[in-house]
DORO-182537 format. One record per residue (C-alpha): residue number from 1; residue in three letters; chain; x, z, y. Coordinates in steps of 0.1 Angstrom, whole numbers, plus 2048, in hexadecimal, padded with zeros to 3 digits. Example, Ala and Ser with C-alpha at 12.3 -4.5 7.8 and 13.67 -1.06 7.14 Angstrom:
REM residues 2
+------+------+-------+------+-----+-------+
| resi | resn | chain | east |  up | north |
+------+------+-------+------+-----+-------+
|    1 |  ALA |     A |  87B | 84E |   7D3 |
|    2 |  SER |     A |  889 | 847 |   7F5 |
+------+------+-------+------+-----+-------+
This chain:
REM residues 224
+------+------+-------+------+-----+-------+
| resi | resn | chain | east |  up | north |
+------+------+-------+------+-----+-------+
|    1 |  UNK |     A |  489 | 337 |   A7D |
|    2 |  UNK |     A |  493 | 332 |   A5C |
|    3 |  UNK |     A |  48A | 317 |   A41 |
|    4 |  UNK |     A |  483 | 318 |   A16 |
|    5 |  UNK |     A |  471 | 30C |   9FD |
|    6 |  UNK |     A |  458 | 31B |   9E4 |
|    7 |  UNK |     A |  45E | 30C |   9C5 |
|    8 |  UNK |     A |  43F | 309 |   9AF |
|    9 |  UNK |     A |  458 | 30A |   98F |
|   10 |  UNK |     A |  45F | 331 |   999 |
|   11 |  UNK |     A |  439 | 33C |   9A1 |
|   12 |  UNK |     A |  435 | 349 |   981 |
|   13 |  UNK |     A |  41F | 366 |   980 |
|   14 |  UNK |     A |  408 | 37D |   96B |
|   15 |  UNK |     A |  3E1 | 372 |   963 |
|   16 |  UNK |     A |  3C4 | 382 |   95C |
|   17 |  UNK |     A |  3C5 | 386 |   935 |
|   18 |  UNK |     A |  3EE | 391 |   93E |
|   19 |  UNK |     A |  3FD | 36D |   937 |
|   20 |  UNK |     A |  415 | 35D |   94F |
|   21 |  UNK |     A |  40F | 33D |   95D |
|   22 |  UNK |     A |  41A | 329 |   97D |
|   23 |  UNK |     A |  404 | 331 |   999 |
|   24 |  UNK |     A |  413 | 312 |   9B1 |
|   25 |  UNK |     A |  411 | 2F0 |   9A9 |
|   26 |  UNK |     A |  41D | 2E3 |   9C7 |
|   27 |  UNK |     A |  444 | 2E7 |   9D7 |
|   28 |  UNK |     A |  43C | 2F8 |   9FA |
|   29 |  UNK |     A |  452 | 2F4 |   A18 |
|   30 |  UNK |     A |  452 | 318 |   A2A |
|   31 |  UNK |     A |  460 | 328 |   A49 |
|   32 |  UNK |     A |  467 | 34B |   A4C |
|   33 |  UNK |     A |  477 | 35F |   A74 |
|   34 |  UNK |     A |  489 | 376 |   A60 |
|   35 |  UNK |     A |  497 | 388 |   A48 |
|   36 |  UNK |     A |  481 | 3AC |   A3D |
|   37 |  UNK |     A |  499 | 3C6 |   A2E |
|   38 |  UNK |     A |  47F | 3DF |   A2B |
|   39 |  UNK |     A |  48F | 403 |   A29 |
|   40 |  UNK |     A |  48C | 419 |   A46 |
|   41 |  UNK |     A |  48C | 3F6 |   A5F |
|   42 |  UNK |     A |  466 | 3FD |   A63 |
|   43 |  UNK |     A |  46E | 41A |   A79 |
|   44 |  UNK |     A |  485 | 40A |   A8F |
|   45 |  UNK |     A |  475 | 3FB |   AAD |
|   46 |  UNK |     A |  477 | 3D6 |   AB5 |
|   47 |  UNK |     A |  47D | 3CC |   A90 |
|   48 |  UNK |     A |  46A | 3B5 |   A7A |
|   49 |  UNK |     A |  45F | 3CF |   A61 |
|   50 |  UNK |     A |  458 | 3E8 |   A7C |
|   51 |  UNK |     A |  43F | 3CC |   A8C |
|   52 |  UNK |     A |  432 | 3C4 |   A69 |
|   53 |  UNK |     A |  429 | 3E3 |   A62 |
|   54 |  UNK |     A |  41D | 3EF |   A7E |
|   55 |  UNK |     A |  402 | 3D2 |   A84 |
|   56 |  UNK |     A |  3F5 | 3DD |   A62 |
|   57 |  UNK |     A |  3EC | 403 |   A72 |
|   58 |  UNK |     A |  3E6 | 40B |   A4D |
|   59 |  UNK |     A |  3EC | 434 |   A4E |
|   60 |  UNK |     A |  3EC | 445 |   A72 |
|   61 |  UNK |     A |  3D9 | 42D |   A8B |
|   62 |  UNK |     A |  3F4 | 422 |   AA4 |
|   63 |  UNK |     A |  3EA | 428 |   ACA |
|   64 |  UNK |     A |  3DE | 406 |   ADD |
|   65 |  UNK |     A |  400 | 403 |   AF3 |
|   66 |  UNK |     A |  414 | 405 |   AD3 |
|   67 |  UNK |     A |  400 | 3E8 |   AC1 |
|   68 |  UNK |     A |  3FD | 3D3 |   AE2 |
|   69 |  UNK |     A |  428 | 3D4 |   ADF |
|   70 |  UNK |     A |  424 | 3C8 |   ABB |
|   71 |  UNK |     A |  409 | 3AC |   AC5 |
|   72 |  UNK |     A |  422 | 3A1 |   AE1 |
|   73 |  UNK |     A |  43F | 39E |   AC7 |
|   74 |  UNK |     A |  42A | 38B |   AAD |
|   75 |  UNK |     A |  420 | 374 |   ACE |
|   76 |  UNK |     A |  442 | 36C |   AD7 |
|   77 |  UNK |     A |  44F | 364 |   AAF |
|   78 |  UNK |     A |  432 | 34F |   AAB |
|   79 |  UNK |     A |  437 | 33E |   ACD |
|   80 |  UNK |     A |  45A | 337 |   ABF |
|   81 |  UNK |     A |  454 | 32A |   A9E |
|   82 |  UNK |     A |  433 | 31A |   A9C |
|   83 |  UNK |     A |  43C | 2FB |   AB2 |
|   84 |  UNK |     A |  45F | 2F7 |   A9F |
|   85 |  UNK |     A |  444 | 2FC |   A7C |
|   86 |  UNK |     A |  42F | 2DE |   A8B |
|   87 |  UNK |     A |  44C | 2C8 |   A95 |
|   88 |  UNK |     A |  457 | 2CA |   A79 |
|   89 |  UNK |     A |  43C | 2C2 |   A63 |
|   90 |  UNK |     A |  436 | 2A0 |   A74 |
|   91 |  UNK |     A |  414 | 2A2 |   A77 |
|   92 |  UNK |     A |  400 | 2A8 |   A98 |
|   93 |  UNK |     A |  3EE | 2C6 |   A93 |
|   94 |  UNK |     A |  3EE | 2DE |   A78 |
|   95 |  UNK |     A |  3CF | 2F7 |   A6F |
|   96 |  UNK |     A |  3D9 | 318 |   A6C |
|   97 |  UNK |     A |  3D1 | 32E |   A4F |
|   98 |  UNK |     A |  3D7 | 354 |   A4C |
|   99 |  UNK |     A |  3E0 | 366 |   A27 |
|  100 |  UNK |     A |  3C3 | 380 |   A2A |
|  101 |  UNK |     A |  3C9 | 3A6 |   A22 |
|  102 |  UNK |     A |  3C7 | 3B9 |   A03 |
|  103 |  UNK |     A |  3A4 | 3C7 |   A0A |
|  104 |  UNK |     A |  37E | 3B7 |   A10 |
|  105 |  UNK |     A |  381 | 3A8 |   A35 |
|  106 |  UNK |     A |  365 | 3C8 |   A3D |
|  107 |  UNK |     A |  37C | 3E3 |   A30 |
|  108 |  UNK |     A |  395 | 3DE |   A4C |
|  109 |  UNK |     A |  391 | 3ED |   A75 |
|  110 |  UNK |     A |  394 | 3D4 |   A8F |
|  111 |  UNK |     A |  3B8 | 3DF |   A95 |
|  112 |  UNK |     A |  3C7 | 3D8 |   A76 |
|  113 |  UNK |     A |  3C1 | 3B8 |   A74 |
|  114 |  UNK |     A |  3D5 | 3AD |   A96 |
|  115 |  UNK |     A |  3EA | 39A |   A80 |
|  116 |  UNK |     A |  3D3 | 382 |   A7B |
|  117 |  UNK |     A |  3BE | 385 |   A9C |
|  118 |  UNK |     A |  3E3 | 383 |   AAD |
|  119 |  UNK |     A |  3E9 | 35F |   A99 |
|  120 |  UNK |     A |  3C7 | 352 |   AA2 |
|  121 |  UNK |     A |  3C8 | 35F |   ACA |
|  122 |  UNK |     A |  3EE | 34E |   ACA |
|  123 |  UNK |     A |  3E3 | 32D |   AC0 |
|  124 |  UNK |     A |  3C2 | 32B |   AD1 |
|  125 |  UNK |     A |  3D4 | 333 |   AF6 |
|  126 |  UNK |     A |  3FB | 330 |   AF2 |
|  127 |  UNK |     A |  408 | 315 |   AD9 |
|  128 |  UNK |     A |  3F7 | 2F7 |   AD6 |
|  129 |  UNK |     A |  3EF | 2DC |   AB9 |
|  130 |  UNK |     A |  3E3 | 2F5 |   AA3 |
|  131 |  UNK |     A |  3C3 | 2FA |   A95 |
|  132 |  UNK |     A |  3B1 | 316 |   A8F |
|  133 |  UNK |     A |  3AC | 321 |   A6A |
|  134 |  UNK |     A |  3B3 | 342 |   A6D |
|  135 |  UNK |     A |  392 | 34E |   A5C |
|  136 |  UNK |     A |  390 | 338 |   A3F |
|  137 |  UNK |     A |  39D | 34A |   A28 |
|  138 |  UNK |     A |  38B | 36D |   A26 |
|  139 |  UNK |     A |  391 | 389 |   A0B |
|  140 |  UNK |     A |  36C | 393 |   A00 |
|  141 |  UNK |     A |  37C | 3AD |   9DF |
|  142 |  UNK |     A |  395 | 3C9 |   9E3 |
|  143 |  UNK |     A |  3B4 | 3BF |   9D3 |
|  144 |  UNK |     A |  3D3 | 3D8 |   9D0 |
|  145 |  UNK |     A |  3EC | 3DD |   9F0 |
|  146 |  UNK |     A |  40E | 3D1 |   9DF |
|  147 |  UNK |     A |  420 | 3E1 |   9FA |
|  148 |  UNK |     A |  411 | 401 |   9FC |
|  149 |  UNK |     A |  40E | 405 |   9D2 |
|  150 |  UNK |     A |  430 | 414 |   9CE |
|  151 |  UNK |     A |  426 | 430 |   9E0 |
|  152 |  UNK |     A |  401 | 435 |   9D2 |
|  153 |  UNK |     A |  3EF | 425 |   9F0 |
|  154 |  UNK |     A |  3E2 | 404 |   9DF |
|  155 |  UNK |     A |  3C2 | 409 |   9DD |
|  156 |  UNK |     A |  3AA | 3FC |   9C4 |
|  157 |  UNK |     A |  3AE | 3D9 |   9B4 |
|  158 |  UNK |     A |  3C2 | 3C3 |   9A4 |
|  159 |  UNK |     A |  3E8 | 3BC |   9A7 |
|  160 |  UNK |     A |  3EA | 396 |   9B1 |
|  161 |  UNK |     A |  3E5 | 381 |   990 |
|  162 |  UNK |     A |  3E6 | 35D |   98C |
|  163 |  UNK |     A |  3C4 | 34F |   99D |
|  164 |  UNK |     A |  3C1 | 371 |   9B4 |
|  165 |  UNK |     A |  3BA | 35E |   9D6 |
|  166 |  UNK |     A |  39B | 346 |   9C8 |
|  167 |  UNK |     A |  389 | 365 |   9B6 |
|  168 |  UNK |     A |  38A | 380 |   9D3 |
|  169 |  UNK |     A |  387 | 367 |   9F3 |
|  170 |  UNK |     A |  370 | 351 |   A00 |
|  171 |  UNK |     A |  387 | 32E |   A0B |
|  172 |  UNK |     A |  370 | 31A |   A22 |
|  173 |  UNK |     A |  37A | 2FB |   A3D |
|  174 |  UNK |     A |  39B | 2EF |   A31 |
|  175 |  UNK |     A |  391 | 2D2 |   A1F |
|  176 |  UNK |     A |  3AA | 2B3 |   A25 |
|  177 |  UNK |     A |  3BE | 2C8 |   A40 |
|  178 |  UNK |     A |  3E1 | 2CB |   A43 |
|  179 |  UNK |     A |  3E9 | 2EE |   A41 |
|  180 |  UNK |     A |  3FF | 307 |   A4C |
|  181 |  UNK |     A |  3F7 | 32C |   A3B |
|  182 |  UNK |     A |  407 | 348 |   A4C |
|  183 |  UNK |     A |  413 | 36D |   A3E |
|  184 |  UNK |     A |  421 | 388 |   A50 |
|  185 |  UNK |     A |  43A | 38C |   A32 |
|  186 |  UNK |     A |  444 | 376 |   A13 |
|  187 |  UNK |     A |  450 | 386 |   9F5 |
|  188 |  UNK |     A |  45E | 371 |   9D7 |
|  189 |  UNK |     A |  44B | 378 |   9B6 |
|  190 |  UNK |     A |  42D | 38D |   9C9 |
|  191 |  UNK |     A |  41D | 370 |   9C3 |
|  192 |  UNK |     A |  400 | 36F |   9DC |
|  193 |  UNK |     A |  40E | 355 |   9F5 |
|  194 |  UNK |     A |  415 | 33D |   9D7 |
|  195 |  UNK |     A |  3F4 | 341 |   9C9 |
|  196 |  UNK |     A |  3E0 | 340 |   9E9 |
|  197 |  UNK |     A |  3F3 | 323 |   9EE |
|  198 |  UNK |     A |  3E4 | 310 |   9D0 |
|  199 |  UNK |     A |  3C5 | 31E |   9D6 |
|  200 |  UNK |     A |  3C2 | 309 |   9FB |
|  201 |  UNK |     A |  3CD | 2E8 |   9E9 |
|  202 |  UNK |     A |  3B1 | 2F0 |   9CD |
|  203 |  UNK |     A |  39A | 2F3 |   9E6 |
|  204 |  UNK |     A |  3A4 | 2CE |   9F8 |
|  205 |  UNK |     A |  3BF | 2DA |   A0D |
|  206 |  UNK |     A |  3D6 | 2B8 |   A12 |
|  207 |  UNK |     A |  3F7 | 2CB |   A19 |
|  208 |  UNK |     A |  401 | 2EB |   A1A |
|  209 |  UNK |     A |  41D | 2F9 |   A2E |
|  210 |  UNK |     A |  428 | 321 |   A2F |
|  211 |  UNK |     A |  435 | 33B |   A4B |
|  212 |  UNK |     A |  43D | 35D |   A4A |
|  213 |  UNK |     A |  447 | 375 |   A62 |
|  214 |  UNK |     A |  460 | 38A |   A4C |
|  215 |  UNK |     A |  470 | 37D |   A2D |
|  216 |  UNK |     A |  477 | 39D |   A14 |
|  217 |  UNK |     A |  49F | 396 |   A09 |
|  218 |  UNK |     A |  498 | 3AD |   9EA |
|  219 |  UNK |     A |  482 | 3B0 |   9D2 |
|  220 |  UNK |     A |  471 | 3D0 |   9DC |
|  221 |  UNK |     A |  44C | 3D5 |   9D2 |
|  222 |  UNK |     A |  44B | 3D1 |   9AC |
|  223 |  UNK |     A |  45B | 3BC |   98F |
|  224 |  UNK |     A |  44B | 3A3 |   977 |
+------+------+-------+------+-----+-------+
């Protein structure tokens, strides 16, 4: 597991009215497994972007023994990294928050959103001192899928803009908790993680601590 900061000085990003303004008012510690070099690594088997990827079963549905492999992967990293995450933090238990998807929680099948329901069955059953927050934060308008809008697959909506997480998702249950918000992978200057970030301490969050999966080592979705 690897360790960084997200400094609110470099969260700038784009408004509504097409302004820039810093989305993070805060300094977060974050935690990251490892590196994402995107390419071709998502079709290589027993990578990070190949399990990234494949949990989101966004194109052709994957087959159930292929997924269950991916779940089991995501168990075992979280296994990993979520009791060194708590240690860490000092405190005793940490509620766990999940950055939700580009689209309305209803738009979405059952199976791809094992990201999430992988996080929540991990902590309920198999790493302790974490509580579950794993549906507080729930997308209710489409906004556009950064990663697939390169290749004409993002959908409807907007690209993220300062204020993006408080306008398209309901936040409920996280007042005066000590959070940590997970991702499956962080991007510098995307934005979302920053600004869902502010958007749990403006709704009474008392810390907030980030994870993701992957950490993207370029800049490879779009530019400022």
């Amino acid at each position: 597991m690897n360790r960084f900061i997200i400094k609110a000085s470099e969260s700038w990003l784009r408004t509504k009215d097409g302004n820039m303004s810093q989305c993070l008012h805060h300094d977060t510690e974050a935690f990251y497994h490892s590196d994402y070099c995107g390419g071709g690594n998502w079709k290589v088997e027993g990578t990070i972007e190949n399990m990234i990827c494949t949990l989101k079963n966004d194109r052709t549905p994957y087959p159930d023994v292929v997924l269950s492999r991916k779940i089991g992967q995501l168990r075992q990293i979280l296994q990993m990294d979520l009791p060194q995450i708590l240690k860490s933090s000092g405190y005793q238990s940490l509620m766990v928050c999940v950055i939700p998807r580009a689209k309305h929680e209803n738009y979405y099948r059952e199976e791809q959103k094992l990201f999430r329901s992988t996080i929540q069955s991990t902590i309920k059953t198999v790493v302790q001192g974490f509580i579950d927050g794993t549906h507080c934060i729930i997308r209710h308008t489409d906004t556009r899928t950064t990663h697939s809008n390169k290749s004409g697959h993002g959908g409807l909506g907007p690209m993220p803009y300062c204020g993006i997480t408080k306008e398209t998702c309901t936040i409920s249950n996280i007042q005066g908790q000590n959070i940590l918000l997970i991702d499956d992978l962080y991007t510098k200057s995307v934005g979302i993680d920053e600004d869902a970030i502010q958007a749990l301490y403006d709704n009474g969050a008392n810390k907030v601590l980030f994870y993701s999966v992957g950490k993207t080592v370029f800049r490879n979705y779009y530019s400022l």
